[in-house]
C-alpha positions in Angstrom: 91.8 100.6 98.7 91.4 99.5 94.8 93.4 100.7 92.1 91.0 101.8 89.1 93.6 101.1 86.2 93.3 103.1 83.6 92.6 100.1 80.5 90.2 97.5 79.7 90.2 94.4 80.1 90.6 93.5 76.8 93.5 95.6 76.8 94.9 93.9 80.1 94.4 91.0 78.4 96.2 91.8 75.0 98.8 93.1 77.5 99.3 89.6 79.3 99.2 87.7 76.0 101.8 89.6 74.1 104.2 90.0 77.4 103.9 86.1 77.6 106.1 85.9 74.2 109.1 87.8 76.1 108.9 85.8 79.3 110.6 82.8 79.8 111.0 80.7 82.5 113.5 81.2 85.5 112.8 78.1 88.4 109.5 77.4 89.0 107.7 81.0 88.8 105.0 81.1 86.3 104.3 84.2 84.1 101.0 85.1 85.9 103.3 85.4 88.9 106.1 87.1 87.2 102.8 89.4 85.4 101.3 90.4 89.1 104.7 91.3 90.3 105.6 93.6 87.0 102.5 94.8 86.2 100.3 94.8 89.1 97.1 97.1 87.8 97.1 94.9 85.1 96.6 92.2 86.8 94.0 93.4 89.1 92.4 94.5 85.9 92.5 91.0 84.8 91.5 89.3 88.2 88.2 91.2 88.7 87.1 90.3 85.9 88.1 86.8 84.6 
């Protein structure tokens, strides 16, 4: 089963970018990690099409 999100990908992308500015780091997780877990149809978005 896919999820069809319901942005682009240059919106996902705009998405990950500007959400990168409010993460910081906690141990070794990196923000795509962190990104997948919060926002996961965003990050499918992303995946399927980087």
């Amino acid at each position: 089963m896919t999820t069809k999100a319901k942005i682009s990908v240059k919106e996902a992308e705009a998405h990950y970018l500007s959400s990168k500015e409010n993460y910081t780091i906690e141990g070794a997780e990196s923000h795509l990690a962190y990104y997948r877990d919060k926002y996961p149809e965003h990050y499918t978005v992303l995946s399927q099409n980087v």
